[in-house]
C-alpha positions in Angstrom: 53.4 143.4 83.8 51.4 144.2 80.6 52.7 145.1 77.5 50.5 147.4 74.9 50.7 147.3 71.2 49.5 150.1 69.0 49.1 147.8 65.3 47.8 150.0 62.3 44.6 148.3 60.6 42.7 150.0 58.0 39.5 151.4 59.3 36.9 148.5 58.9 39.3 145.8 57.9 39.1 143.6 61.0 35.0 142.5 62.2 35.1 141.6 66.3 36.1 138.0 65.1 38.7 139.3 63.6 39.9 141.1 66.3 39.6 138.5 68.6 41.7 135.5 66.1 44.7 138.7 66.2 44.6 139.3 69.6 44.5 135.7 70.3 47.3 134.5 67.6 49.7 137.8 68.9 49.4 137.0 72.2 50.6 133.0 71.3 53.3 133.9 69.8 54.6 136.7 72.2 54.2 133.9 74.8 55.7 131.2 72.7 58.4 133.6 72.2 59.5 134.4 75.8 59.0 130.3 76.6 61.5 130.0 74.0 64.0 132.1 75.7 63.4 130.5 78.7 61.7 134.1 79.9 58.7 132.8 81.5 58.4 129.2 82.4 56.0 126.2 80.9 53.5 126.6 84.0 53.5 130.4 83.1 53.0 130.0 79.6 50.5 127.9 79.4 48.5 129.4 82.0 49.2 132.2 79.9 47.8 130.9 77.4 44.6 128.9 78.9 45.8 125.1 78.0 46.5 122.4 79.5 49.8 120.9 79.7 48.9 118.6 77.1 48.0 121.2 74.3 50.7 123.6 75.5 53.2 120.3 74.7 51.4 120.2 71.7 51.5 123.5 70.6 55.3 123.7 71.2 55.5 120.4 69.1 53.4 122.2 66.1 55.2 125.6 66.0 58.8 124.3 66.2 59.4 125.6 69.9 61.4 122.7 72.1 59.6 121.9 75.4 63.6 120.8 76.8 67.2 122.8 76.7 68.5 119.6 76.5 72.0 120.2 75.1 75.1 118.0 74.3 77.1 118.7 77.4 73.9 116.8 79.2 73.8 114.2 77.5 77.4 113.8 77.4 77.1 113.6 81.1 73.9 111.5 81.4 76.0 108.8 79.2 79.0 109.3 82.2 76.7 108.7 84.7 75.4 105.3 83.1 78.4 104.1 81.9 79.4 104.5 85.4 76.3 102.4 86.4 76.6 100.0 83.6 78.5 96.9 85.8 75.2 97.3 87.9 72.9 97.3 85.7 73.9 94.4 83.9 74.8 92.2 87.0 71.2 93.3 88.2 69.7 91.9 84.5 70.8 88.6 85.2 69.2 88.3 89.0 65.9 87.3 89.2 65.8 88.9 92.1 66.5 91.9 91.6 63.9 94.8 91.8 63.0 95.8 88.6 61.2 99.5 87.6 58.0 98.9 86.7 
């Protein structure tokens, strides 16, 4: 799907650089907007976009757009899961044989 926009500009305003900076920065932030929303996926926008996962990540970071939904009602539950886990962990801690993650 492609979405048109008609923008007045004074005649003469805007050189091809110009141009090109506008159409560039408009389509960033269209993207960034539907990402935000959760409208289109980080693989989409950054393909989107031309970046690498890396610079998408960082462009998120720089223009205030979270990479994560990561609400209270997960963490709340990721903190039920290892509390739940705890006595393992911590009987695992003191075995020196125990596997540990690496």
């Amino acid at each position: 799907m492609k979405i048109e926009v008609e923008i007045p500009v004074s005649e003469g305003s805007l050189d091809a650089d110009a141009k090109e900076r506008l159409r560039k920065d408009l389509l960033e932030a269209a993207v960034l907007r539907l990402f935000d929303e959760r409208r289109i996926t980080a693989v989409e926008a950054q393909e989107q976009l031309g970046l690498t996962r890396v610079a998408f990540m960082e462009l998120t970071r720089q223009r205030g757009v979270p990479m994560y939904d990561y609400a209270l009602e997960d963490w709340e539950e990721d903190k039920k899961a290892l509390d739940l886990l705890r006595p393992e962990i911590e009987k695992n801690v003191g075995d020196p044989g125990a596997r540990r993650l690496r």
